[in-house]
C-alpha positions in Angstrom: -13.2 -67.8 111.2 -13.6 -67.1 107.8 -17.3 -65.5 108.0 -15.5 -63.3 110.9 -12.7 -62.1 108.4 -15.4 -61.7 105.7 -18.0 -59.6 107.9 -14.9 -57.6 109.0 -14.1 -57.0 105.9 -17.6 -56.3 104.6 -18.0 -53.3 107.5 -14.6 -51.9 106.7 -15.3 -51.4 103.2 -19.0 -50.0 104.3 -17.3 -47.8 106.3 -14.9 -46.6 103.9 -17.4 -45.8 101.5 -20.2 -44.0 103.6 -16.9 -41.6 104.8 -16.4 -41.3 100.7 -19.6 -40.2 100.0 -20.0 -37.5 103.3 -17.4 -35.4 102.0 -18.1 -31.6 100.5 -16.6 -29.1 99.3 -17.3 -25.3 99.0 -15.6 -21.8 100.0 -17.5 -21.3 102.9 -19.9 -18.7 101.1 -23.1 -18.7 101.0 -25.4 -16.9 99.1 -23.6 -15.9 96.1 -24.1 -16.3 92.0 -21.7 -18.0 90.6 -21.3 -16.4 86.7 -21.0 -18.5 84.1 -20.7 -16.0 81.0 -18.4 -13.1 81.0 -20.0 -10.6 79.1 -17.4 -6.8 78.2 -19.7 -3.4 78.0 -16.2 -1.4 76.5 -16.6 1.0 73.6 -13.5 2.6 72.6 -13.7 5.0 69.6 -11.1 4.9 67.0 -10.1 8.7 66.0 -8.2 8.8 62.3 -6.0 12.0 62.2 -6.6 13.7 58.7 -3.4 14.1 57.7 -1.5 10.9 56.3 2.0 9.6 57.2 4.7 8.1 55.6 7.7 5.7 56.7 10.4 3.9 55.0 13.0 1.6 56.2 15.9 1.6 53.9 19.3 0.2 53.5 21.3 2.6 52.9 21.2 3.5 56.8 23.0 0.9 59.1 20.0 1.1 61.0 17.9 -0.2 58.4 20.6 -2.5 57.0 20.5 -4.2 60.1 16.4 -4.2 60.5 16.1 -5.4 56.8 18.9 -7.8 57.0 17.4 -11.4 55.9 14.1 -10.3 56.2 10.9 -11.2 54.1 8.9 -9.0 52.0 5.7 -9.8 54.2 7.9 -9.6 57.6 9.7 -6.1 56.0 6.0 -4.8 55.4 5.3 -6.1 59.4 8.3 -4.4 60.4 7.5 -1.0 58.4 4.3 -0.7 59.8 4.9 -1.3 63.3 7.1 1.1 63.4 5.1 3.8 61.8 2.8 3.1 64.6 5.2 4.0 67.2 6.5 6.6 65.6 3.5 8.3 65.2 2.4 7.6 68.1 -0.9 5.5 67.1 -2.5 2.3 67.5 -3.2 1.7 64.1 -2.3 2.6 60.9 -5.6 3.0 58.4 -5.3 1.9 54.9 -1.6 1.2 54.7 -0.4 1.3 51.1 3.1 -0.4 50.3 6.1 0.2 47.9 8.6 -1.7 48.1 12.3 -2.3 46.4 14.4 -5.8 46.4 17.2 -7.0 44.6 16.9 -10.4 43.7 15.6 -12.2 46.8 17.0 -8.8 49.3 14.6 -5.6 50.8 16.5 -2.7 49.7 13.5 -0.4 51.5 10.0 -0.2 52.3 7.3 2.0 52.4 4.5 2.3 54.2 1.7 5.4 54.2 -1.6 5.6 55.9 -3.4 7.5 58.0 -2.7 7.5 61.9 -5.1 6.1 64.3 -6.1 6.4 67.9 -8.5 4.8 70.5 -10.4 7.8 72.5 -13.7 7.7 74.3 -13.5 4.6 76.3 -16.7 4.0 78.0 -17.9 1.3 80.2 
């Protein structure tokens, strides 16, 4: 009885293994490279308008009260130069110079100035 039990046992696990090892897998394709590196052939050319702008975010509007309200002198400068961008109506700002005035720990206003940039030419 007990070399019956063991050489049923035997063939189920022979049996559960062999159906282990006939499995595959695929999308049904045949035929096609699989890519392994993603390679980017874009060229965008960054046009700097001649003539520079300025902004300043300052206090003494409630807009800027509430934009420089708690803010840092790095996050004000963020802030101000972001928002030139939009402005203007660019994607960057080129060379951005700063000025800055604070009262104790508080932005009163920031300036930012620069030159207005924008991505042209985009070729693939």
């Amino acid at each position: 009885m007990k070399s019956t039990s063991l050489l049923l046992l035997l063939c189920l696990m022979a049996v559960f293994s062999s159906c282990s090892s006939m499995r595959s897998g695929g999308d049904g394709i045949t035929g096609t490279e699989i890519y392994t590196v993603n390679e980017s052939y874009n060229r965008m050319d960054l046009e700097v308008d001649p003539q520079s702008i300025t902004y300043t975010i300052d206090i003494s509007t409630s807009e800027g009260l509430m934009k420089l309200n708690g803010l840092s002198l790095a996050e004000a400068k963020k802030l101000a130069l972001e928002e030139a961008a939009i402005k203007n109506n660019c994607a960057r700002i080129i060379s951005p110079k700063f000025s800055h005035l604070k009262k104790g720990k508080q932005i009163l206003r920031v300036t930012v100035f620069g030159f207005p940039a924008r991505y042209k030419n985009s070729v693939k």
